[in-house]
C-alpha positions in Angstrom: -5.0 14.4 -6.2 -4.6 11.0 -5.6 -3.5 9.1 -1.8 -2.6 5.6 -2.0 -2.3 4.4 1.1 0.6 1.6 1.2 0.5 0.6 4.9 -0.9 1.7 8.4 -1.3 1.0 12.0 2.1 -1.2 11.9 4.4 -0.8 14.6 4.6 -4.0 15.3 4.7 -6.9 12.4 1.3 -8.0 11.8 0.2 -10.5 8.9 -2.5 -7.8 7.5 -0.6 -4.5 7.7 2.1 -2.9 6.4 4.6 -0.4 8.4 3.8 3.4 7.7 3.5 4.7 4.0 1.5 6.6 1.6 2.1 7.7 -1.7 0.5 11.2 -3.1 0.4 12.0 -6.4 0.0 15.3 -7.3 -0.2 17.6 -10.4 1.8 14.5 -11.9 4.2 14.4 -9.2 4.5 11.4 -7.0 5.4 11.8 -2.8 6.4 9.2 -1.2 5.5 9.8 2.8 6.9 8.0 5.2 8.6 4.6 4.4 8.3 1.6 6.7 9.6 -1.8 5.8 8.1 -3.2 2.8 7.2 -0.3 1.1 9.2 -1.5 -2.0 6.8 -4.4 -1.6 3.8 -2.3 -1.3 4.8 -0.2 -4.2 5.3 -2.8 -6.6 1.6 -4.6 -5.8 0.3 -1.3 -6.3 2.2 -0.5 -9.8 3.8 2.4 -8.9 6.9 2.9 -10.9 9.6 3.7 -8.3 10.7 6.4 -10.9 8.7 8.5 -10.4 8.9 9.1 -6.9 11.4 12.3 -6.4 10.5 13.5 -3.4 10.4 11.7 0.1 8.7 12.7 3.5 9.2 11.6 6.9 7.2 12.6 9.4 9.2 11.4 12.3 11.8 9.2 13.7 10.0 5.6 14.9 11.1 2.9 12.8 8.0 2.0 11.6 8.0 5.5 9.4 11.6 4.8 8.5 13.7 1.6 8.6 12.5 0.9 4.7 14.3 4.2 3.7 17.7 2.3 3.1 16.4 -0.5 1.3 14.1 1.8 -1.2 17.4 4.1 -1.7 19.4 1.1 -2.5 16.9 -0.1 -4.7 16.5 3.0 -6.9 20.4 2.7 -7.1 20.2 -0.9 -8.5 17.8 -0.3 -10.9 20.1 2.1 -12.7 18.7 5.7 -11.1 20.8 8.8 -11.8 17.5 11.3 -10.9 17.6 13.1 -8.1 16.0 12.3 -4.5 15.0 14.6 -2.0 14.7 13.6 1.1 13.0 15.6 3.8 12.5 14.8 7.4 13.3 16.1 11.4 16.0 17.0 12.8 18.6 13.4 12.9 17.3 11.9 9.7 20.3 13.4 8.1 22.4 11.1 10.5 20.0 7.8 9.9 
């Protein structure tokens, strides 16, 4: 098991943090928890291939563990993906 911690402590922007995100791979799965802005960012500087993330976790509604969710969708759209993505959150992150 393996936590790569993308951002943290990031409610705010700040020039040395990242919003919210961690990425645990597992059993050669890959989780994406949480997804703040930049995580697309985050993930490329850390080399992991947007792919294989399947799964994705947030752990609550403030921005800063959510408002990169769009973008990272979008993204894995662009690049041609026809995999599935689960998404799994609290109650209203059906309606975000």
């Amino acid at each position: 098991m393996k936590l790569t911690i993308l951002g943290c402590y990031s409610a705010t922007p700040r020039i040395l943090t990242n919003p919210t995100s961690q990425v645990l791979e597992m059993r050669g799965n890959m989780f994406l928890i949480d997804c703040g802005e930049g995580t697309q960012v985050q993930l490329r500087k850390h080399k992991i291939k947007f792919s294989r993330i399947k799964h994705i976790f947030i752990s609550h509604l403030h921005g800063d563990h959510f408002f990169g969710l769009v973008g990272v969708i979008s993204t894995f759209r662009l690049l041609g993906r026809e995999a599935d993505l689960h998404i799994y959150g609290p109650k209203g992150i059906k309606e975000i």
